[in-house]
C-alpha positions in Angstrom: -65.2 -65.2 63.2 -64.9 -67.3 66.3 -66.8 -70.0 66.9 -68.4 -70.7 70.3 -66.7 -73.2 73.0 -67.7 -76.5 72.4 -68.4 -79.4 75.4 -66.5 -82.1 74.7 -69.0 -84.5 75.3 -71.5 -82.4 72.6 -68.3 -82.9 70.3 -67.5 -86.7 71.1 -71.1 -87.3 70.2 -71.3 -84.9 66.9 -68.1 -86.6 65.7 -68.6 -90.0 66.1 -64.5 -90.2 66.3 -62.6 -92.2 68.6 -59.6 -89.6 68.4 -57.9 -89.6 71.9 -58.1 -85.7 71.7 -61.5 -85.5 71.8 -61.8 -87.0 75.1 -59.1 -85.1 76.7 -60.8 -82.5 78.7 -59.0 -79.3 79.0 -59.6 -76.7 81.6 -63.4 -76.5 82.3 -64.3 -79.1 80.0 -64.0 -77.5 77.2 -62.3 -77.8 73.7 -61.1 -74.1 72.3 -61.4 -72.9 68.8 -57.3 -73.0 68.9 -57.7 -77.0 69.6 -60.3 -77.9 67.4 -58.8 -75.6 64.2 -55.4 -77.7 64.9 -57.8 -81.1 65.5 -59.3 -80.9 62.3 -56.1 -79.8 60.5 -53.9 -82.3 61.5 -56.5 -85.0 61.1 -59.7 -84.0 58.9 -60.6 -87.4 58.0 -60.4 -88.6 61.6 -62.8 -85.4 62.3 -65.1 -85.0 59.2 -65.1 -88.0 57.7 -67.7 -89.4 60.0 -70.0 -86.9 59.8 -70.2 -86.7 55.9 -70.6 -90.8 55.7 -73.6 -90.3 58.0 -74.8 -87.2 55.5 -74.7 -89.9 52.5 -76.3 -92.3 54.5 -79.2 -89.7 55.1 -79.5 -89.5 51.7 -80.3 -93.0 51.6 -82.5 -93.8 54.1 -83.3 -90.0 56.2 -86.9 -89.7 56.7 -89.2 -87.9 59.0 -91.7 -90.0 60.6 -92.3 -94.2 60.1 -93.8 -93.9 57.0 -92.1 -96.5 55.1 -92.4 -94.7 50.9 -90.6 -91.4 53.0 -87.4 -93.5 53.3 -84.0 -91.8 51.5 -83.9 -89.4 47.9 -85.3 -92.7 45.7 -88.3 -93.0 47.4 -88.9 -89.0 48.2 -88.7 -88.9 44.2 -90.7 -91.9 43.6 -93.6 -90.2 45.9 -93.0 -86.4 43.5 -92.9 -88.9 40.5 -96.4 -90.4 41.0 -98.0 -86.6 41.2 -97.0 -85.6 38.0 -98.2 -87.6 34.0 -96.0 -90.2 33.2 -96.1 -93.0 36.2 -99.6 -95.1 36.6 -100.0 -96.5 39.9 -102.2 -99.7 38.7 -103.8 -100.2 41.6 -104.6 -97.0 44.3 -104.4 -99.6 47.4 -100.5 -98.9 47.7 -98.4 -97.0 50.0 -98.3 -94.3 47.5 -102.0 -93.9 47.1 -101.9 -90.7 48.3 -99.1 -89.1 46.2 -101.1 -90.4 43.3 -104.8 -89.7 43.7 -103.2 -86.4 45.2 -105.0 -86.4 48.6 -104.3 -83.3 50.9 -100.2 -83.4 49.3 -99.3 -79.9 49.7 -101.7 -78.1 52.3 -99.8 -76.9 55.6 -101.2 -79.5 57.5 -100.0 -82.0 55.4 -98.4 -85.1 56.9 -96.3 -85.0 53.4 -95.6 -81.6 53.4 -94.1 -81.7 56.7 -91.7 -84.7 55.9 -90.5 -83.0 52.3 -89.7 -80.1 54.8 -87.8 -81.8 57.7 -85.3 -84.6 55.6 -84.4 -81.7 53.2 -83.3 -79.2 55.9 -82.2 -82.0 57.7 -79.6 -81.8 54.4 -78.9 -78.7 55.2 -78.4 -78.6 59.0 -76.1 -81.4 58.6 -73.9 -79.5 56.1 -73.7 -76.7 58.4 -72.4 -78.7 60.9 -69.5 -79.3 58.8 -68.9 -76.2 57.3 -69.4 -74.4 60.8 -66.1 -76.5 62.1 -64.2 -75.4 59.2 -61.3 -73.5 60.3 -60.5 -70.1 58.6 -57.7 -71.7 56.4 -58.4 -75.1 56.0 -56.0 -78.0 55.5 -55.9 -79.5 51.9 -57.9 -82.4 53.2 -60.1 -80.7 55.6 -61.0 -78.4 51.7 -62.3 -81.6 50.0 -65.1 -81.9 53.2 -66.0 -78.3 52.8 -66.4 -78.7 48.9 -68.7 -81.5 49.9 -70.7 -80.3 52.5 -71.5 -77.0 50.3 -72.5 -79.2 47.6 -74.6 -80.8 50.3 -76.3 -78.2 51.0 -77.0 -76.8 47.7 -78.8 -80.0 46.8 -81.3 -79.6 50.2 -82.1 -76.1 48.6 -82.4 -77.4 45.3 -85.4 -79.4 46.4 -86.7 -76.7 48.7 -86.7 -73.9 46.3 -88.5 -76.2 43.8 -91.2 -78.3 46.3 -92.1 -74.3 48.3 -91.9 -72.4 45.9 -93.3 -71.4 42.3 -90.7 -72.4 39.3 -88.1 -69.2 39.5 -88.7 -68.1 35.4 -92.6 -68.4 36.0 -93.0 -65.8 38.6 -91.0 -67.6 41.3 -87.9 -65.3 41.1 -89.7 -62.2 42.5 -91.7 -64.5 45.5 -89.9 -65.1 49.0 -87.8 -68.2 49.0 -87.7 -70.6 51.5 -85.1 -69.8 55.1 -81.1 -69.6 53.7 -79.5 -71.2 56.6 -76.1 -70.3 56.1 -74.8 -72.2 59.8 -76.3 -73.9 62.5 -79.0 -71.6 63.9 -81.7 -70.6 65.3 -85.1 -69.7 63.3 -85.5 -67.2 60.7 -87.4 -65.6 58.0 -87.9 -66.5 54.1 -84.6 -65.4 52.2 -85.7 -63.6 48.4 -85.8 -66.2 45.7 -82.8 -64.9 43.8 -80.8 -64.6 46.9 -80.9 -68.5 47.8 -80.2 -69.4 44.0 -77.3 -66.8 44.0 -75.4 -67.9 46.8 -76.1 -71.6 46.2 -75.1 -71.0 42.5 -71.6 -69.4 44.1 -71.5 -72.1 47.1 -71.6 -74.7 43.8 -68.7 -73.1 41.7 -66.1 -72.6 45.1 -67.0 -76.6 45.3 -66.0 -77.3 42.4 -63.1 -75.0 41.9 -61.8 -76.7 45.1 -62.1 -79.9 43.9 -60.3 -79.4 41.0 -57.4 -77.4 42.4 -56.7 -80.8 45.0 -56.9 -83.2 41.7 -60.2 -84.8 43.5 -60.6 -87.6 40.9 -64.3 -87.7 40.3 -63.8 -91.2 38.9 -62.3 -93.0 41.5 -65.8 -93.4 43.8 -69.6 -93.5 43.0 -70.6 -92.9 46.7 -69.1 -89.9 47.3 -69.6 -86.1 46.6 -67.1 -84.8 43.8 -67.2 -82.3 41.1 -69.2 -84.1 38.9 -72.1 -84.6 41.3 -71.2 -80.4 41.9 -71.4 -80.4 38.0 -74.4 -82.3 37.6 -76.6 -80.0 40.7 -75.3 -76.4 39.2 -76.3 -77.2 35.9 -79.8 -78.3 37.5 -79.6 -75.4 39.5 -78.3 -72.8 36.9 -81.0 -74.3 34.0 -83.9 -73.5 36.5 -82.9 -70.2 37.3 -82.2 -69.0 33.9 -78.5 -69.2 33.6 -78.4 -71.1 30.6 -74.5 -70.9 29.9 -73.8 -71.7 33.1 -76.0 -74.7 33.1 -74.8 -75.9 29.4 -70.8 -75.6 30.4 -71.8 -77.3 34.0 -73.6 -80.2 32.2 -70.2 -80.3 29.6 -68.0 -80.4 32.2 -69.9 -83.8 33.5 -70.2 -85.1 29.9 -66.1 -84.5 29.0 -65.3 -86.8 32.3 -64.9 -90.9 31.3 -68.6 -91.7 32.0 -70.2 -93.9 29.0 -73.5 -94.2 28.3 -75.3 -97.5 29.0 -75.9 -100.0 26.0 -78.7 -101.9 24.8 -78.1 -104.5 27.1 -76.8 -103.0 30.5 -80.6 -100.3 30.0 -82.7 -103.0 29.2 -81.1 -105.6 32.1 -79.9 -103.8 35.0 -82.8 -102.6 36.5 -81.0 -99.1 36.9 -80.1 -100.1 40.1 -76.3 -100.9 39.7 -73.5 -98.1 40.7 -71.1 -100.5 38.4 -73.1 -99.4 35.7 -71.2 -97.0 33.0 -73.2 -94.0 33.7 -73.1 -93.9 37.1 -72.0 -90.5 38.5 -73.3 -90.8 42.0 -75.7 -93.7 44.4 -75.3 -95.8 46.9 -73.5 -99.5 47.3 -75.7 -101.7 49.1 -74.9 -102.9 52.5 -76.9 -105.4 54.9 -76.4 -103.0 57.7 -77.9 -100.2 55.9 -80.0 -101.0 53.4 -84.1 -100.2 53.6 -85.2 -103.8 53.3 -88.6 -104.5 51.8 -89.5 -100.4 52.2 -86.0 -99.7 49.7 -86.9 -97.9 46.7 -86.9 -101.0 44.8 -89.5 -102.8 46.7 -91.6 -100.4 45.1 -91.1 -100.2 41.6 -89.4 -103.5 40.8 -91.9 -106.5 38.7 -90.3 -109.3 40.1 -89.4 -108.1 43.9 -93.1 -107.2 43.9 -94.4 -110.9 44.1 -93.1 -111.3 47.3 -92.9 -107.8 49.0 -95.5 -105.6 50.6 -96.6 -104.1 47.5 -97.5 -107.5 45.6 -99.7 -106.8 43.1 -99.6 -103.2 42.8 -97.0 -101.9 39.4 -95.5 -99.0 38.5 -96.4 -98.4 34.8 -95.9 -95.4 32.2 -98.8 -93.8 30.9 -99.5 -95.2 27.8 -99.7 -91.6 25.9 -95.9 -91.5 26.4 -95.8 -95.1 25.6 -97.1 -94.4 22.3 -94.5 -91.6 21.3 -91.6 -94.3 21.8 -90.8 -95.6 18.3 -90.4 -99.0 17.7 -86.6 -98.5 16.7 -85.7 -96.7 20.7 -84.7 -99.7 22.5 -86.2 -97.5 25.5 -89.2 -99.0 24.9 -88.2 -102.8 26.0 -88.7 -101.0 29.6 -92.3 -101.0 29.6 -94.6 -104.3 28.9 -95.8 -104.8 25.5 -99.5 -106.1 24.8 -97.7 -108.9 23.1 -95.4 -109.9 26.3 -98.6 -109.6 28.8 -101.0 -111.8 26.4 -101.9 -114.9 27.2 -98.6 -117.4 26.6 -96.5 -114.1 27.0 -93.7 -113.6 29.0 -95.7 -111.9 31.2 -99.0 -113.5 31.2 -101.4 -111.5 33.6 -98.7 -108.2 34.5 -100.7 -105.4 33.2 -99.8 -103.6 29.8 -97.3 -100.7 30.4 -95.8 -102.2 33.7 -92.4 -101.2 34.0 -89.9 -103.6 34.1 -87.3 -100.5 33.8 -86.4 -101.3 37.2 -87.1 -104.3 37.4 -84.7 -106.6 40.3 -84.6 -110.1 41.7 -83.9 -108.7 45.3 -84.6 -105.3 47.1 -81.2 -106.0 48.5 -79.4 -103.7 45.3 -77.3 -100.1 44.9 -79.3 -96.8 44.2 -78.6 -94.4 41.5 -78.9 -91.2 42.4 -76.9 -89.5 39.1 -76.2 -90.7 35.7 -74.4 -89.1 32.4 -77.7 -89.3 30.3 -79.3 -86.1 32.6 -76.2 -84.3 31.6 -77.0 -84.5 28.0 -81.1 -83.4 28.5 -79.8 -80.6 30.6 -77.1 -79.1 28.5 -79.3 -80.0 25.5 -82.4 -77.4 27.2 -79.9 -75.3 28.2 -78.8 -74.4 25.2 -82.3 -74.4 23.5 -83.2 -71.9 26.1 -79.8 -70.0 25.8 -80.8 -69.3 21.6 -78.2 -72.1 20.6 -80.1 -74.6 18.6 -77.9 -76.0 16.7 -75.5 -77.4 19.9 -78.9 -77.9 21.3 -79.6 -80.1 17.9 -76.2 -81.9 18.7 -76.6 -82.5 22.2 -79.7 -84.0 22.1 -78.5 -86.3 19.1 -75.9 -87.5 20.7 -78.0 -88.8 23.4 -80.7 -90.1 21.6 -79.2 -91.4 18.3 -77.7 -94.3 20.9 -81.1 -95.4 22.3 -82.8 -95.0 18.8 -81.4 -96.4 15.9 -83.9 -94.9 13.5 -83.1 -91.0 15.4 -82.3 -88.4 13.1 -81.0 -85.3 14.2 -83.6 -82.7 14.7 -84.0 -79.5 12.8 -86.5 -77.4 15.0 -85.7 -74.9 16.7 -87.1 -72.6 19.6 -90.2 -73.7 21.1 -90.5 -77.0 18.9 -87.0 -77.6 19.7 -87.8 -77.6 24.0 -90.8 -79.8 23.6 -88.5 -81.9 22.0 -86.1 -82.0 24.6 -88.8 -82.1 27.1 -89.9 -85.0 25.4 -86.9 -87.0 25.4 -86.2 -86.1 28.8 -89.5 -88.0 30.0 -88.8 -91.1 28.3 -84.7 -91.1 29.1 -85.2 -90.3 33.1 -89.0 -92.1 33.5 -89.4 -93.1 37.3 -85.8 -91.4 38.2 -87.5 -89.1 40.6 -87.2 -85.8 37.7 -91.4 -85.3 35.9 -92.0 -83.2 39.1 -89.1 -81.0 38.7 -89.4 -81.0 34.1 -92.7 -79.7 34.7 -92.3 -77.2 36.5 -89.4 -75.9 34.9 -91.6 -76.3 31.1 -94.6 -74.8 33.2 -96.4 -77.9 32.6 -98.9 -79.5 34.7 -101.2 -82.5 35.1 -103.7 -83.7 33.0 -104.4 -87.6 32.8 -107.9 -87.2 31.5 -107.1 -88.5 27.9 -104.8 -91.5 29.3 -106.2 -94.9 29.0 -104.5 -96.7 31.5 -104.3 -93.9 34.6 -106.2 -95.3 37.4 -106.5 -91.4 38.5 -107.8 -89.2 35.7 -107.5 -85.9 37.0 -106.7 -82.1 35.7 -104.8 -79.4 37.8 -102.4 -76.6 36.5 -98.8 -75.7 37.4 -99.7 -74.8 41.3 -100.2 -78.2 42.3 -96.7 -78.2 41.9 -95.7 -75.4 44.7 -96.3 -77.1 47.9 -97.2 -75.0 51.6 -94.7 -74.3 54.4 -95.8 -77.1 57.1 -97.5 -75.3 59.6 -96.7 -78.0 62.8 -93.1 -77.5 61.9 -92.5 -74.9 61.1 -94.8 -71.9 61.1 -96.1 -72.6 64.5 -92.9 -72.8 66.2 -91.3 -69.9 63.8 -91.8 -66.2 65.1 -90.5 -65.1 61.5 -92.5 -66.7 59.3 -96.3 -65.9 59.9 -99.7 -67.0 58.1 -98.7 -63.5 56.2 -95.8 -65.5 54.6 -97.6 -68.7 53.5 -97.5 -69.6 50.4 -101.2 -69.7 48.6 -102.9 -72.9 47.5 
């Protein structure tokens, strides 16, 4: 199909490139489809490669209004984090009081339902831009930007399915989705469930077929979008929709790349915030001109950066129920503050117990992980448990484990025993990594602090607190296609 005329200055501006062509105005100022298609094939990168470093850039720091815990993918997950079990806030004076103590999160007239809204199809607007300039056979180079922009996009629906609607295999798959934006368009209605997961199920395999048939080496850059971070968001994507071989070979395919799993040292040092680290599949390298300053992700969550950022005084600690069910022999457990360390003449005289120091970073000035190998493992490890495989399920999970605990045997349950397991490792592998919201729902599990002895928030609600509303200001007021009809319930 054609595409419509574009002004040049509307394209100089969308493409940030200082190609000559692009300020050459043809007859009535106006590029045609015939110059752009042979624009973009004769130099993609010149073209494309602009628009998807400001896409990865979004990731980092996109938000919707000037609320500073809104800012980029680590602190959108740090704010879904704090609603679920596992993270304390010690104080509720923070920035993410709200989040925690769960004040008006996911009503339509929620300031925080509205920005979870906007930055995620902001992913996918942004992807359509790209893909919408694709010409109908693409150059080899001009491929690799279309593999990236539909993995793009499948990660904005990823979130959106999960945040408005319930989990897909706990009623979810027969309930509207949310709008499947396919290009860059004007408004529309909510797309069935199973049609959003199907066609960004099918956008995710083209990706990664492509990036395999150009020899895309998935190694040679943690900052960009390859097939392992493809790899990583279909088996997330497949494992929540109930494709369960799909998901396991998806989470192989990441685990048979030359990724290592972190040792003793690099988990218990590095503050998880290094993209040098072994595991690292996919984050972001620092940089003065664009990092988040004293509102980054680790200004938050990090012991020492704490004592001298906005947030002094206020920690991010794990609930001590989960604390407990770390054994002594799991070096996982050097992540969290001891009674011992925060006694007086301790380490950490005065910190309170269960503090994280998982994260823990001189400076906020440090790299983001977004993706690392050890998810790949807990998601082929459930996906086969779900799939009826136990015993690769059994494997997987030892293989994992059996390197963070010395005193790990491999399991022997199976079925149900054998998820909760799984579902158990996976909260004390990915703790504060911006997953509990989306475990939970996926285990239909939801809050209940009331026995925890260190939540600051004791507080019971089931699985629905985890299915947000469809913003009202931004959506359904300025929507003709989606109506009060089509909200979702709270």
């Amino acid at each position: 199909m054609k595409r419509k005329l574009l002004y040049i200055a509307a394209a100089a501006l969308l493409f940030c490139s200082c190609s000559d062509q692009l300020f050459t105005e043809p007859e009535g100022g106006k590029v045609s489809d015939e110059q752009l298609t042979e624009l973009i094939n004769k130099n993609a990168d010149a073209v494309l490669a602009p628009m998807m470093q400001s896409n990865l850039l979004w990731i980092h720091n996109g938000y919707y209004s000037e609320g500073n815990m809104y800012k980029g993918i680590k602190c959108w997950s740090l704010a879904l984090d704090l609603q679920g079990n596992d993270m304390v806030l010690t104080l509720t004076n923070n920035w993410y009081k709200d989040m925690y103590m769960l004040n008006n999160l996911r009503q339509q007239t929620s300031r925080n339902v509205a920005e979870y809204w906007y930055t995620l199809y902001k992913i996918v607007y942004r992807a359509n831009q790209i893909l919408d300039l694709m010409p109908e056979q693409p150059s080899d180079a001009a491929l690799i930007y279309k593999a990236q922009a539909l993995t793009y996009r499948a990660l904005g629906y990823y979130y959106l399915m999960n945040i408005y609607q319930v989990d897909y295999m706990h009623g979810g798959k027969d309930k509207p989705g949310v709008p499947l934006h396919l290009t860059v368009g004007g408004a529309m209605g909510r797309t069935p469930s199973t049609e959003v997961y199907s066609t960004i199920i099918t956008d995710l395999q083209n990706a990664i077929k492509t990036f395999e048939e150009q020899g895309y080496d998935p190694m040679s850059s943690t900052a960009d979008i390859d097939q392992s971070v493809a790899n990583m968001l279909l088996a997330r994507i497949a494992l929540t929709s109930g494709d369960y071989s799909t998901a396991a070979s998806a989470a192989a395919a990441v685990i048979a790349e030359p990724y290592s799993l972190m040792n003793e040292e690099q988990y218990t040092t590095s503050g998880f915030q290094s993209v040098s680290l072994p595991e690292t599949i996919w984050g972001y390298t620092y940089s003065g001109t664009s990092g988040n300053g004293n509102s980054s992700f680790a200004s938050y969550v990090s012991l020492t950066v704490n004592e001298f950022s906005q947030n002094k005084g206020v920690y991010m600690a794990i609930d001590n129920r989960l604390y407990d069910q770390i054994p002594d022999t799991d070096y996982r457990k050097k992540n969290f503050l001891s009674a011992e360390q925060v006694a007086e003449g301790g380490k950490f005289e005065g910190y309170p117990q269960y503090a994280n120091i998982k994260f823990n970073t001189p400076t906020y000035e440090v790299d983001e992980v977004y993706m690392r190998l050890s998810e790949a493992y807990l998601l082929k490890a459930e996906a086969e448990a779900r799939g009826g495989n136990n015993s690769a399920a059994q494997q997987t999970l030892y293989d994992l484990v059996s390197k963070r605990d010395s005193g790990y045997t491999k399991s022997s349950k199976t079925g149900d025993a054998l998820l909760e397991e799984i579902y158990l490792q996976s909260r004390i592998e990915l703790w504060g990594e911006g997953h509990e919201f989306f475990t939970n729902k996926r285990f239909n599990k939801g809050i209940d602090r009331k026995s925890s002895s260190n939540h600051t928030h004791k507080v019971a609600e089931d699985v629905n607190v985890y299915t947000y509303q469809i913003p009202l200001s931004i959506e359904i007021n300025s929507n003709p296609y989606i109506t009060a009809d089509d909200q979702n319930p709270l």
